[in-house]
VEXGUSE-476179 format. One record per residue: residue in three letters; x, y, z of N, C-alpha, C in turn. Coordinates in pm, 1 decimal, m for minus. Last residue first. Example, Ala and Ser with C-alpha at 12.3 -4.5 7.8 and 13.67 -1.06 7.14 Angstrom:
% residues 2
<nuvo residuo="ser" n_c1="1285.0" n_c2="m225.0" n_c3="708.0" ca_c1="1367.0" ca_c2="m106.0" ca_c3="714.0" c_c1="1290.0" c_c2="3.0" c_c3="787.0"/>
<nuvo residuo="ala" n_c1="1319.0" n_c2="m569.0" n_c3="780.0" ca_c1="1230.0" ca_c2="m450.0" ca_c3="780.0" c_c1="1320.0" c_c2="m330.0" c_c3="780.0"/>
END
This chain:
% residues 124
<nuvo residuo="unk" n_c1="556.0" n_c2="m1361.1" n_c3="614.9" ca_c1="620.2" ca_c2="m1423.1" ca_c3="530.6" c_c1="689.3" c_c2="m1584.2" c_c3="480.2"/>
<nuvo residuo="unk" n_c1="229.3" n_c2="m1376.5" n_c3="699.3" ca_c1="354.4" ca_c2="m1399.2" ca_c3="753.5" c_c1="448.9" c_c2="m1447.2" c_c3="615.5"/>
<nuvo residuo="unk" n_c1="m46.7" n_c2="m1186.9" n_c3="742.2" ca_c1="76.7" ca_c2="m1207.9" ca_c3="621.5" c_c1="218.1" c_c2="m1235.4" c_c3="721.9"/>
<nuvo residuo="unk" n_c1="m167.9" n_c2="m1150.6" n_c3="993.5" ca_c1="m202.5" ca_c2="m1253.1" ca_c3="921.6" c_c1="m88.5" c_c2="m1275.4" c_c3="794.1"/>
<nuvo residuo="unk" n_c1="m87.3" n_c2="m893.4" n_c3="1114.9" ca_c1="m133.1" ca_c2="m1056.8" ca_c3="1171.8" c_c1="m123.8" c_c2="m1173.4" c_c3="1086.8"/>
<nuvo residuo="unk" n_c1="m181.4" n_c2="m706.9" n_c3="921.9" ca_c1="m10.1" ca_c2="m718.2" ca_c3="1019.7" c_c1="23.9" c_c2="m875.3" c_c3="1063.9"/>
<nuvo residuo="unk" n_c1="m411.3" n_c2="m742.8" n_c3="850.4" ca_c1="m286.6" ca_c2="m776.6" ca_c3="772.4" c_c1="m210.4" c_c2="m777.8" c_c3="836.7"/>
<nuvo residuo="unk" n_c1="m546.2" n_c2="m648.2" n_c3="1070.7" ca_c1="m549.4" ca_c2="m795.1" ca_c3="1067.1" c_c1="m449.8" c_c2="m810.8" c_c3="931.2"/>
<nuvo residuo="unk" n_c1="m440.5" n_c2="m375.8" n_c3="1058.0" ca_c1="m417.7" ca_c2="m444.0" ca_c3="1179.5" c_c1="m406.1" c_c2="m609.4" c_c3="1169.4"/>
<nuvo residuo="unk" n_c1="m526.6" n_c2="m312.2" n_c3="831.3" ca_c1="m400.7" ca_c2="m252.0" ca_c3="817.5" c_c1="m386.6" c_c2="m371.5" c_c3="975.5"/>
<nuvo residuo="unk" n_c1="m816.7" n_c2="m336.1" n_c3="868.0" ca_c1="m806.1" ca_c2="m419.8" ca_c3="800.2" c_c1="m605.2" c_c2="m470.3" c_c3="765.8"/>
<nuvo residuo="unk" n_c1="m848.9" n_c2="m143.6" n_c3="1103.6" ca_c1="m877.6" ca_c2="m276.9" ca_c3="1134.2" c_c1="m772.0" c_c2="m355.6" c_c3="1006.6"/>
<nuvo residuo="unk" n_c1="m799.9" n_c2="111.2" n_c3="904.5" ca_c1="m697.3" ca_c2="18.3" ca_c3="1019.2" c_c1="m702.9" c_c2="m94.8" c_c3="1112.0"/>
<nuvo residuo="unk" n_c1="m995.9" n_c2="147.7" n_c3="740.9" ca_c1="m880.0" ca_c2="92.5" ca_c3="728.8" c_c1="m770.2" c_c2="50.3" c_c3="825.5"/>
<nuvo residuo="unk" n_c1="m1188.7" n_c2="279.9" n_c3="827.9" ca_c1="m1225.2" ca_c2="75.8" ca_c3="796.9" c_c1="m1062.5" c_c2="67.8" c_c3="782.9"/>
<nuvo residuo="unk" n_c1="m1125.5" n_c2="525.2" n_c3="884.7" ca_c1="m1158.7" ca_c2="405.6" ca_c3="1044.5" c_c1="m1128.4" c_c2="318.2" c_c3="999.3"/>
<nuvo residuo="unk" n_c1="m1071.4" n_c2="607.1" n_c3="630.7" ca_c1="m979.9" ca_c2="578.6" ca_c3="737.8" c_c1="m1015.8" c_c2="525.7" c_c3="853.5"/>
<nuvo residuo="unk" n_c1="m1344.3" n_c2="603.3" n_c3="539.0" ca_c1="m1259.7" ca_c2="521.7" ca_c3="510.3" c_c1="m1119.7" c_c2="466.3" c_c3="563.4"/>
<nuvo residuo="unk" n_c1="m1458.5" n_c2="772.7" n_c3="728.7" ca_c1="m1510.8" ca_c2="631.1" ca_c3="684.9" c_c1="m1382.5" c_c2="528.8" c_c3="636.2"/>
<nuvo residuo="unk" n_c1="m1362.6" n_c2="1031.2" n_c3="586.2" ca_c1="m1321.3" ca_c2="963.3" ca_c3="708.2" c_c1="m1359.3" c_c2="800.0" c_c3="743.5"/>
<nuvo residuo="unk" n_c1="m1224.0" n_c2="997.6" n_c3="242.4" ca_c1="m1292.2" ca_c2="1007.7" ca_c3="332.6" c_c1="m1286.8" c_c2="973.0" c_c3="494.2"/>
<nuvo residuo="unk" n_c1="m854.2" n_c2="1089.4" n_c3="172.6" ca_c1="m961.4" ca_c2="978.0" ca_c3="232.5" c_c1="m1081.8" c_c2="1034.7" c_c3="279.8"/>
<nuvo residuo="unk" n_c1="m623.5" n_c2="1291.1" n_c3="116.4" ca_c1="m797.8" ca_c2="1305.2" ca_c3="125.0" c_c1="m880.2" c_c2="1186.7" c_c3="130.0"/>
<nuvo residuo="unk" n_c1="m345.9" n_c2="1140.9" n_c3="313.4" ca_c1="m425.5" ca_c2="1131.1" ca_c3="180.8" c_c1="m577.2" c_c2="1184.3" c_c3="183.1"/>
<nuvo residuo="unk" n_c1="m288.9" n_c2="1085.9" n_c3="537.9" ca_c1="m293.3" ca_c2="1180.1" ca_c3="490.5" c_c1="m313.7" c_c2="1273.7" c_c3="354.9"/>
<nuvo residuo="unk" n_c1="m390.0" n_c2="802.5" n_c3="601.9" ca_c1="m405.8" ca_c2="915.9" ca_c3="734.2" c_c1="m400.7" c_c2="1020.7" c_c3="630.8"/>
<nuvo residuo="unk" n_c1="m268.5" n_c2="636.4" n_c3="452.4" ca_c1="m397.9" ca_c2="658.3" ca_c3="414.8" c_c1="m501.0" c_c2="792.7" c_c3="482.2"/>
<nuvo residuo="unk" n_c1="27.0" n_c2="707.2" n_c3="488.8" ca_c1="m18.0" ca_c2="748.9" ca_c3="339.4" c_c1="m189.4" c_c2="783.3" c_c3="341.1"/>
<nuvo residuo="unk" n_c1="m0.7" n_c2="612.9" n_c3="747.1" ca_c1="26.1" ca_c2="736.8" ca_c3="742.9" c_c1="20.4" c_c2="764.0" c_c3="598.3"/>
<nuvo residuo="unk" n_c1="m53.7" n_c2="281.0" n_c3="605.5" ca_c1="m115.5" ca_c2="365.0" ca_c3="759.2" c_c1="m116.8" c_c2="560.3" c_c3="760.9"/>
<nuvo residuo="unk" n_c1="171.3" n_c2="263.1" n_c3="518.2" ca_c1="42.2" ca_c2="303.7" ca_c3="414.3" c_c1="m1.1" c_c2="345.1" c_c3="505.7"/>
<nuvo residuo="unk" n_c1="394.4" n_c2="273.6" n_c3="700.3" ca_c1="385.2" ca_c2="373.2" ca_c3="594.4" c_c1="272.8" c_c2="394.5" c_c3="507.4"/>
<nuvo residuo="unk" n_c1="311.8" n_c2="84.3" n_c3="852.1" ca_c1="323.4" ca_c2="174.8" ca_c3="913.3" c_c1="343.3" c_c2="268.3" c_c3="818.8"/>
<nuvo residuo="unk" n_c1="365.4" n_c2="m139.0" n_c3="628.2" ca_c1="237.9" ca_c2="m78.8" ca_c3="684.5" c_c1="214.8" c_c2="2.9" c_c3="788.5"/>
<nuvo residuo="unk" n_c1="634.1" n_c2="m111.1" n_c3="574.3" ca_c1="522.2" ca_c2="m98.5" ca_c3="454.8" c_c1="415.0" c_c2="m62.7" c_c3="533.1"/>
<nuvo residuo="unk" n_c1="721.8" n_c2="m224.7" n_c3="872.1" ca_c1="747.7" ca_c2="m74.8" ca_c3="827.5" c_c1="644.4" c_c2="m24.0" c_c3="727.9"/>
<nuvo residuo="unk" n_c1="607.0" n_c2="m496.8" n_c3="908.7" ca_c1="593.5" ca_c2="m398.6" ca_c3="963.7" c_c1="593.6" c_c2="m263.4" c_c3="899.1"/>
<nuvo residuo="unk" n_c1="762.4" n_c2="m536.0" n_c3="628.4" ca_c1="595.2" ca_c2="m596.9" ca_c3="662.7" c_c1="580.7" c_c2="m482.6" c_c3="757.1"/>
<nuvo residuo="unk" n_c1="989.9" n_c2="m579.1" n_c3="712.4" ca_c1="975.8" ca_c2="m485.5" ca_c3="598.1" c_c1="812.0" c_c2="m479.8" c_c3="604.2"/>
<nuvo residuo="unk" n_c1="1000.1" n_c2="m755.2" n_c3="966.5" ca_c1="1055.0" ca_c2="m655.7" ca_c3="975.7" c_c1="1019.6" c_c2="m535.4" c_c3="888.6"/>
<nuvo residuo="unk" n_c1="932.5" n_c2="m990.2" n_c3="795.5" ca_c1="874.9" ca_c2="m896.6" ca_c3="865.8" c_c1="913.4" c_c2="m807.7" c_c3="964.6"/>
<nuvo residuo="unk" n_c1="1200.3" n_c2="m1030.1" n_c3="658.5" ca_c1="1059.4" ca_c2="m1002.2" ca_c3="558.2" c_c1="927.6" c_c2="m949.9" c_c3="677.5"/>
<nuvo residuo="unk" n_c1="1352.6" n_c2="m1060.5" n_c3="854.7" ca_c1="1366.7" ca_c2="m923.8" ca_c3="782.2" c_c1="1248.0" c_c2="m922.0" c_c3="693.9"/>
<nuvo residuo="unk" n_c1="1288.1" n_c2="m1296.2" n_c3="975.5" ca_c1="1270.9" ca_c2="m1188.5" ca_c3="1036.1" c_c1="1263.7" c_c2="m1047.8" c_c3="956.9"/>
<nuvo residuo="unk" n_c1="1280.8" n_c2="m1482.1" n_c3="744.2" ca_c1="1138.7" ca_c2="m1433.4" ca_c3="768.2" c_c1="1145.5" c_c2="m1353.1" c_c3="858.3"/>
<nuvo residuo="unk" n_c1="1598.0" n_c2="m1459.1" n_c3="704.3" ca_c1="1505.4" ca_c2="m1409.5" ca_c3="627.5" c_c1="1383.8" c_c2="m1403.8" c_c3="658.8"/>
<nuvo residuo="unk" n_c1="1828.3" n_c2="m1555.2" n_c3="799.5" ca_c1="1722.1" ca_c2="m1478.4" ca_c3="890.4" c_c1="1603.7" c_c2="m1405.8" c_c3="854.0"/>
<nuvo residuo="unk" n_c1="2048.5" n_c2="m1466.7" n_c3="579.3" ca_c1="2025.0" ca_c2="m1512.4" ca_c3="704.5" c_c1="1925.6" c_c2="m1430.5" c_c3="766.7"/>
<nuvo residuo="unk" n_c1="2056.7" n_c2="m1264.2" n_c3="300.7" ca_c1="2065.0" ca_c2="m1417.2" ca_c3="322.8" c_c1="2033.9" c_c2="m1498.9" c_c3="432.8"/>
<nuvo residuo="unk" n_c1="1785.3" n_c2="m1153.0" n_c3="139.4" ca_c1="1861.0" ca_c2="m1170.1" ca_c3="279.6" c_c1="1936.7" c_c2="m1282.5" c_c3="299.4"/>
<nuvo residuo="unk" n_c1="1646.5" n_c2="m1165.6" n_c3="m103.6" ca_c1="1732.7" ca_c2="m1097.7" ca_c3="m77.2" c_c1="1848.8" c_c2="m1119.8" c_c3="m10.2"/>
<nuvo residuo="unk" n_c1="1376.4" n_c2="m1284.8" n_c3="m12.1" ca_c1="1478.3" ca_c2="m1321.1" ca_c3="m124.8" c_c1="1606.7" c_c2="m1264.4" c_c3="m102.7"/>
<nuvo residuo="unk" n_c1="1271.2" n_c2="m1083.0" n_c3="189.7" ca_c1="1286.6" ca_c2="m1233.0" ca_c3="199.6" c_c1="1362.2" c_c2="m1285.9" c_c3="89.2"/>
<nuvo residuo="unk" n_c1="1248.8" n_c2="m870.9" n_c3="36.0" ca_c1="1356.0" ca_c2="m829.8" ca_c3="82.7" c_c1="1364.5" c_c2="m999.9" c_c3="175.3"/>
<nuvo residuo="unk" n_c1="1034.9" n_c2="m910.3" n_c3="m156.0" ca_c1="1148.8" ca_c2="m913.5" ca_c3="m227.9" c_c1="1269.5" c_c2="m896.8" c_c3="m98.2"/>
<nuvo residuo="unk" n_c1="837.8" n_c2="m930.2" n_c3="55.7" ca_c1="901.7" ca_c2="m1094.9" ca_c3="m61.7" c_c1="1007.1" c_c2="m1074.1" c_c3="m119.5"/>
<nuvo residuo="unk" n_c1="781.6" n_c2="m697.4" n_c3="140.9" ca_c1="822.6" ca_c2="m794.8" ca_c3="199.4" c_c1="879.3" c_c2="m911.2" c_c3="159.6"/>
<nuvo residuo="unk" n_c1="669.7" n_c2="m629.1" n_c3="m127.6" ca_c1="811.3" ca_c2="m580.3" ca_c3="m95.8" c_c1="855.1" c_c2="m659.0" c_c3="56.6"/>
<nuvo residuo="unk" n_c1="474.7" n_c2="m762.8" n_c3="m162.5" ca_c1="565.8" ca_c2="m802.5" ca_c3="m290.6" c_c1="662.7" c_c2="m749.6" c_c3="m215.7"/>
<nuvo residuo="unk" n_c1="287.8" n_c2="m673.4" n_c3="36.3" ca_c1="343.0" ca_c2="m841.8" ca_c3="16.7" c_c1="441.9" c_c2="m859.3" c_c3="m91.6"/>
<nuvo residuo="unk" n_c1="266.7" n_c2="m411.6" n_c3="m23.9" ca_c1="300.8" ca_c2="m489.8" ca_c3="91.8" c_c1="379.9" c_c2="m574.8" c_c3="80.9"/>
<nuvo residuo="unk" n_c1="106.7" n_c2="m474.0" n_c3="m265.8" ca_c1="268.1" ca_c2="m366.4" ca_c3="m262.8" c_c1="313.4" c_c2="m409.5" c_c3="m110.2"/>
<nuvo residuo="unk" n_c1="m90.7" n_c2="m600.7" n_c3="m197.3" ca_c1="m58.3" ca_c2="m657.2" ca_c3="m326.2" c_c1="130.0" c_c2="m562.3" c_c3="m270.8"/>
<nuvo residuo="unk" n_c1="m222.5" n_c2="m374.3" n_c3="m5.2" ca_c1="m193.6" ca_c2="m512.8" ca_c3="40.8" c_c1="m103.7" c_c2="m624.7" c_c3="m84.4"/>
<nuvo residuo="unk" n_c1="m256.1" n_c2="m141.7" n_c3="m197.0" ca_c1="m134.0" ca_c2="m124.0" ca_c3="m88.2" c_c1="m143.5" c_c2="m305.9" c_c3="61.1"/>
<nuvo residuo="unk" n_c1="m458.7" n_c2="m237.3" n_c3="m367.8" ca_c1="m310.1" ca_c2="m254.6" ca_c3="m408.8" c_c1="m237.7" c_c2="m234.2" c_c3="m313.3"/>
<nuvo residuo="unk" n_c1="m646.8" n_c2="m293.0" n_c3="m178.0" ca_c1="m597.9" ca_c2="m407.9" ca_c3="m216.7" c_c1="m467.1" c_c2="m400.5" c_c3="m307.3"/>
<nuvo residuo="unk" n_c1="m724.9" n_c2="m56.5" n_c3="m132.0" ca_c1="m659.1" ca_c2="m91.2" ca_c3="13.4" c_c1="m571.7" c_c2="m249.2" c_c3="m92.6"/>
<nuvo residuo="unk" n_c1="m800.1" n_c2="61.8" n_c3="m398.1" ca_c1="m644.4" ca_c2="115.7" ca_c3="m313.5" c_c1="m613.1" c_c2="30.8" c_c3="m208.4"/>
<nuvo residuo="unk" n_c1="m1073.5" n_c2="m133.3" n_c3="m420.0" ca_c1="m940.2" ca_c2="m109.8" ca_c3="m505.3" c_c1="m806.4" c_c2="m68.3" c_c3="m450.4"/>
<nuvo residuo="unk" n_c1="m1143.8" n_c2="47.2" n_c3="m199.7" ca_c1="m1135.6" ca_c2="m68.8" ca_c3="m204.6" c_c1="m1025.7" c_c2="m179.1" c_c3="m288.9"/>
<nuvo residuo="unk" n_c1="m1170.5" n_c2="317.1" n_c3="m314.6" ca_c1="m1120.0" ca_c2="293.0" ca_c3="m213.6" c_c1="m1081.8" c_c2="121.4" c_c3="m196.3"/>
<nuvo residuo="unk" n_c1="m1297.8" n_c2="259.9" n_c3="m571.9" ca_c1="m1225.8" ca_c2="318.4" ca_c3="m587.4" c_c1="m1103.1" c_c2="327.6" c_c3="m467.9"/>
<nuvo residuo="unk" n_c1="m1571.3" n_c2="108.2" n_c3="m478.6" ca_c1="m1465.8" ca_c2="76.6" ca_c3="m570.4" c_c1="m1336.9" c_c2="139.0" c_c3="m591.2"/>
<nuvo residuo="unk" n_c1="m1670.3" n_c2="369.1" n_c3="m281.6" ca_c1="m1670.1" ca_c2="181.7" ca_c3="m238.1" c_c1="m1578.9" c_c2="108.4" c_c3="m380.2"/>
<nuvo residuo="unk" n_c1="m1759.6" n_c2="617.9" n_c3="m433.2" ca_c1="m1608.6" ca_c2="567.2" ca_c3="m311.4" c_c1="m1580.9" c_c2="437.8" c_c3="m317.3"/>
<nuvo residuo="unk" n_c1="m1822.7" n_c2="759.9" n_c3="m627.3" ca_c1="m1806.5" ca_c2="630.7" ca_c3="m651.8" c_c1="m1705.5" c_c2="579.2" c_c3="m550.9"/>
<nuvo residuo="unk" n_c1="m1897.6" n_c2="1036.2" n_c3="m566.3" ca_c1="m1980.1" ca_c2="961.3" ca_c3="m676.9" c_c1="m1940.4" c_c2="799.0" c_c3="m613.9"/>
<nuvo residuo="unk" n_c1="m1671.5" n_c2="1109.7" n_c3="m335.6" ca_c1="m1855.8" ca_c2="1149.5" ca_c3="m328.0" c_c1="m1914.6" c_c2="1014.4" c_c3="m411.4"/>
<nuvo residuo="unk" n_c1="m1423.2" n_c2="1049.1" n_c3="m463.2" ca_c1="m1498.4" ca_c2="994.5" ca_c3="m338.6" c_c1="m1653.6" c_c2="1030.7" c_c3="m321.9"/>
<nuvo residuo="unk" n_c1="m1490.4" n_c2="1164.5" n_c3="m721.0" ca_c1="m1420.9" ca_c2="1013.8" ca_c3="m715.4" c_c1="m1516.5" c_c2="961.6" c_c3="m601.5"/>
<nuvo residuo="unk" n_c1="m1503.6" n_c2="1420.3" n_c3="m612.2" ca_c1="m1572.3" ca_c2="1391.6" ca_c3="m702.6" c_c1="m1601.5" c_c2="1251.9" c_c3="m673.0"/>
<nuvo residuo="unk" n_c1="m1186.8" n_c2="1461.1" n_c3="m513.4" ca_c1="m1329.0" ca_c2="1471.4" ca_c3="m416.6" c_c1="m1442.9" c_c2="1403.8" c_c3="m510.5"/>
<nuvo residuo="unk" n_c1="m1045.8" n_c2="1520.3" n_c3="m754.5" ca_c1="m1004.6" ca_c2="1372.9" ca_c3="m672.9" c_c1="m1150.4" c_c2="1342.3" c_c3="m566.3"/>
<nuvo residuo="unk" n_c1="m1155.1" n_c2="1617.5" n_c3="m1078.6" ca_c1="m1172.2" ca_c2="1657.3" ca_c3="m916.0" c_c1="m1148.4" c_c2="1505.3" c_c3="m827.1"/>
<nuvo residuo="unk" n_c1="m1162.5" n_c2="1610.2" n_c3="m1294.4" ca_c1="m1071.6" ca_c2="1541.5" ca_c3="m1308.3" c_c1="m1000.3" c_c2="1560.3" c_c3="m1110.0"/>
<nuvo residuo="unk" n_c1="m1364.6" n_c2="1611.7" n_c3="m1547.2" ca_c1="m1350.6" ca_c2="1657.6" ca_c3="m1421.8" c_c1="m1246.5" c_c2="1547.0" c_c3="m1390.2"/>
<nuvo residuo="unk" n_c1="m1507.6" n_c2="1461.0" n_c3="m1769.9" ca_c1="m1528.4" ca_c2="1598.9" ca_c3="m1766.1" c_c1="m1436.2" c_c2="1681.8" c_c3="m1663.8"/>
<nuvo residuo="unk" n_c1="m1517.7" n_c2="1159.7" n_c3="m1724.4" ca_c1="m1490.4" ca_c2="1251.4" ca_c3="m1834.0" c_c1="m1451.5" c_c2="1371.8" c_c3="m1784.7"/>
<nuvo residuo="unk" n_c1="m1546.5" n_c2="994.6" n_c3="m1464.3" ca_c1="m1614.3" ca_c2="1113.8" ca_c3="m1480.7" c_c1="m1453.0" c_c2="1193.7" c_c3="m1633.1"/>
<nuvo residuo="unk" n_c1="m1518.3" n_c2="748.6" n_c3="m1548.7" ca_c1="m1655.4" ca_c2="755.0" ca_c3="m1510.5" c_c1="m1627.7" c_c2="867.6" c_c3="m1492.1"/>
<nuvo residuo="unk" n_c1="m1224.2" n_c2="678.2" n_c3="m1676.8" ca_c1="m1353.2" ca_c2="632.3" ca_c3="m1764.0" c_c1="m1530.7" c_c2="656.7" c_c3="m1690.7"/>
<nuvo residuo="unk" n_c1="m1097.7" n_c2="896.1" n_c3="m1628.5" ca_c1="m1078.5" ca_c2="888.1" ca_c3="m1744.0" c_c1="m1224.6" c_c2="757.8" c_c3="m1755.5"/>
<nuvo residuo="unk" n_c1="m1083.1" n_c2="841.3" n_c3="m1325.0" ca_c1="m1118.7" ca_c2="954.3" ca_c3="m1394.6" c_c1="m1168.6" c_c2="916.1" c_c3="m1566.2"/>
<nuvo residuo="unk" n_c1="m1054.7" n_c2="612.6" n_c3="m1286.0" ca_c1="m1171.1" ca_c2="631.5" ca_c3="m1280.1" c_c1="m1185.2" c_c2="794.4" c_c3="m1333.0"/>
<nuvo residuo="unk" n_c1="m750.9" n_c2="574.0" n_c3="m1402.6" ca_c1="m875.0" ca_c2="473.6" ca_c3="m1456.8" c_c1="m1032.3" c_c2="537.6" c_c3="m1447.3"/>
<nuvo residuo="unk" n_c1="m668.2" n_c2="796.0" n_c3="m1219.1" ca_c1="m639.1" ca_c2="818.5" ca_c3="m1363.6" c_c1="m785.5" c_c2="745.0" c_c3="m1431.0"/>
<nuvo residuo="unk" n_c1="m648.1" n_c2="648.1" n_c3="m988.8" ca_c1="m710.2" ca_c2="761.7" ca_c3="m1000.7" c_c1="m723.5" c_c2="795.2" c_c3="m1122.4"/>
<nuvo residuo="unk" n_c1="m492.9" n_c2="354.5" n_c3="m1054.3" ca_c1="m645.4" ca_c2="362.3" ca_c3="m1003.7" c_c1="m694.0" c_c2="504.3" c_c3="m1057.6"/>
<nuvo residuo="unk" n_c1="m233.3" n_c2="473.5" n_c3="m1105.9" ca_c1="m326.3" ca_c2="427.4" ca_c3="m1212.8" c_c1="m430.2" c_c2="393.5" c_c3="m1182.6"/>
<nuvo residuo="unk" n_c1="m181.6" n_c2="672.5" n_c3="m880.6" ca_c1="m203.0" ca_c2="739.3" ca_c3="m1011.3" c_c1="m256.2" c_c2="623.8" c_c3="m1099.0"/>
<nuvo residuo="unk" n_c1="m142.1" n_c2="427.1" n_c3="m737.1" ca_c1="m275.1" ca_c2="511.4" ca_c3="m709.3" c_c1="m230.0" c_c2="627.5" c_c3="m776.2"/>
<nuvo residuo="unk" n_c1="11.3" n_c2="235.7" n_c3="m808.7" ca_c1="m135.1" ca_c2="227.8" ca_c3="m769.5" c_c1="m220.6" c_c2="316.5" c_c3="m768.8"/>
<nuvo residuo="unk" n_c1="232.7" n_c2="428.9" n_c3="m804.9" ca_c1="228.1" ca_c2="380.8" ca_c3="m943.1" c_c1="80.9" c_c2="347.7" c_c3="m929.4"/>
<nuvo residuo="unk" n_c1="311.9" n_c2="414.8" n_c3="m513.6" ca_c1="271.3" ca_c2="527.3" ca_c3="m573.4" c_c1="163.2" c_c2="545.3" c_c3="m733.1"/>
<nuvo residuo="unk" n_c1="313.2" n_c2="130.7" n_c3="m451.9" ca_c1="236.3" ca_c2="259.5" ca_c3="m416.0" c_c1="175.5" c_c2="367.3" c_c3="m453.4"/>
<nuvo residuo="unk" n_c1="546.1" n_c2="110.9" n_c3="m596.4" ca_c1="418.8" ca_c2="m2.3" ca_c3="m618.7" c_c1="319.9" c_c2="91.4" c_c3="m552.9"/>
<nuvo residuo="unk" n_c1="766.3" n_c2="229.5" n_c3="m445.7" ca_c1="697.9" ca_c2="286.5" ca_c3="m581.1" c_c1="598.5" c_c2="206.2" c_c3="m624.0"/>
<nuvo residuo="unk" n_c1="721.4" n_c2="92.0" n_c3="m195.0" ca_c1="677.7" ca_c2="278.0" ca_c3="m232.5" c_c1="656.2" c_c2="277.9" c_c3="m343.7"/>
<nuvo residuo="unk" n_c1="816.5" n_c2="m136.8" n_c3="m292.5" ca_c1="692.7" ca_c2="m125.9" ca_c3="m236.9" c_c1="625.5" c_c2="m6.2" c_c3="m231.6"/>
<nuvo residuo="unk" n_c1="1103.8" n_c2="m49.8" n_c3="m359.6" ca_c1="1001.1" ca_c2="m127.8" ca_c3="m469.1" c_c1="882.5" c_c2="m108.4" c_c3="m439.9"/>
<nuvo residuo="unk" n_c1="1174.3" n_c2="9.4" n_c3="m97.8" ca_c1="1157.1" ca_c2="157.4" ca_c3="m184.5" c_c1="1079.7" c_c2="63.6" c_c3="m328.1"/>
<nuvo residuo="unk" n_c1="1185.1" n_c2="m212.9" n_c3="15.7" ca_c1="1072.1" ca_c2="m62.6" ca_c3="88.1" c_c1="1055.5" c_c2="39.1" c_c3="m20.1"/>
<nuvo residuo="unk" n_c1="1355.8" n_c2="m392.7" n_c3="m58.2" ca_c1="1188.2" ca_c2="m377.5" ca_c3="m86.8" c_c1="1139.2" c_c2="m275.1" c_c3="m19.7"/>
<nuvo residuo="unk" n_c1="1592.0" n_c2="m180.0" n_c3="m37.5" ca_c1="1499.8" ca_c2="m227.9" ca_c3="m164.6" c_c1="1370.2" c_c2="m287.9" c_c3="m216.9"/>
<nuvo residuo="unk" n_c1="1610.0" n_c2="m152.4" n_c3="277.0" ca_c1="1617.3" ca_c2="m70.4" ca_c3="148.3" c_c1="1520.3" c_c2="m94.7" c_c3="54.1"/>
<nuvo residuo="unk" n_c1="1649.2" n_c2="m468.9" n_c3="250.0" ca_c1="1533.0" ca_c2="m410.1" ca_c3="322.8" c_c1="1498.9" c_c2="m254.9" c_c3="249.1"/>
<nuvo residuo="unk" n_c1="1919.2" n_c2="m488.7" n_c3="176.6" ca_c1="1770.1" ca_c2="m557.8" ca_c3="102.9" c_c1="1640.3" c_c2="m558.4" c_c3="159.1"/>
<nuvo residuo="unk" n_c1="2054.9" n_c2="m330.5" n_c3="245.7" ca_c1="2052.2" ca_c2="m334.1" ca_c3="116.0" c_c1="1914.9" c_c2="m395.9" c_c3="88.7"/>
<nuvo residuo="unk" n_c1="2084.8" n_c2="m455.7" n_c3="532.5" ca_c1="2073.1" ca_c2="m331.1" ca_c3="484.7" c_c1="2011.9" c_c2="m319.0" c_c3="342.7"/>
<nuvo residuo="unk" n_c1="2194.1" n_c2="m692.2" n_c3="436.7" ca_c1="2066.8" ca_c2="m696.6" ca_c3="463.6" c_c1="1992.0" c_c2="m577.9" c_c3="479.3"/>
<nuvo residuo="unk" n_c1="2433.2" n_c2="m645.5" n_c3="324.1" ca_c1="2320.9" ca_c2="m709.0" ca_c3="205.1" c_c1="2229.8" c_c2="m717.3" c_c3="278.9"/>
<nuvo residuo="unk" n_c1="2563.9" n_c2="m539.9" n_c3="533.0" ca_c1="2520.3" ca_c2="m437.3" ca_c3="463.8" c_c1="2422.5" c_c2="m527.6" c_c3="333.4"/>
<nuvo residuo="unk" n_c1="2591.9" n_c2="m796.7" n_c3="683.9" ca_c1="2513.9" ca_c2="m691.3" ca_c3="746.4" c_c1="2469.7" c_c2="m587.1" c_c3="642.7"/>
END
């Protein structure tokens, strides 16, 4: 019981920091190579949304799937329940990352279709 504890834990908090790590090195990339000068997160979204957003939904689907995988390794019994079990939660947490993050609004509608048909479709 507590190695499954343990290994849900661990891919949630691998998957947070895959999260986090995404999107200081996305934001950083486009700073540093399309606006020089400015280093304004709004900027990003005005000038160049559609890459920059697009980019984020595919690392918080890449951080998803790795921390669901790591807590399927992990477990010893019952493992595609707890890998979605961790599936669920990861995306109830980007869900409220993308809610409260300066997203354009646009971007938070497209995203929860796409947060919906991942739920569906990544089976561990």
């Amino acid at each position: 019981m507590y190695r499954n504890i343990f290994s849900i834990i661990i891919g949630l908090l691998t998957s947070i920091v895959e999260m986090i790590f995404f999107i200081i090195k996305v934001k950083n990339f486009f700073i540093r190579n399309e606006f020089k000068s400015t280093k304004n997160i709004e900027l990003i979204f005005n000038e160049n949304p559609i890459k920059f957003l697009f980019i984020t939904i595919l690392f918080f689907i890449i951080s998803i799937f790795s921390g669901s995988m790591i807590t399927y390794f992990l477990v010893k019994k019952a493992k595609k329940a707890y890998g979605i079990l961790t599936k669920n939660i990861l995306i109830i947490i980007s869900i409220f990352f993308v809610m409260l993050y300066p997203f354009p609004i646009w971007f938070k509608i497209m995203s929860l279709p796409i947060f919906i048909i991942l739920n569906s479709i990544i089976l561990v």
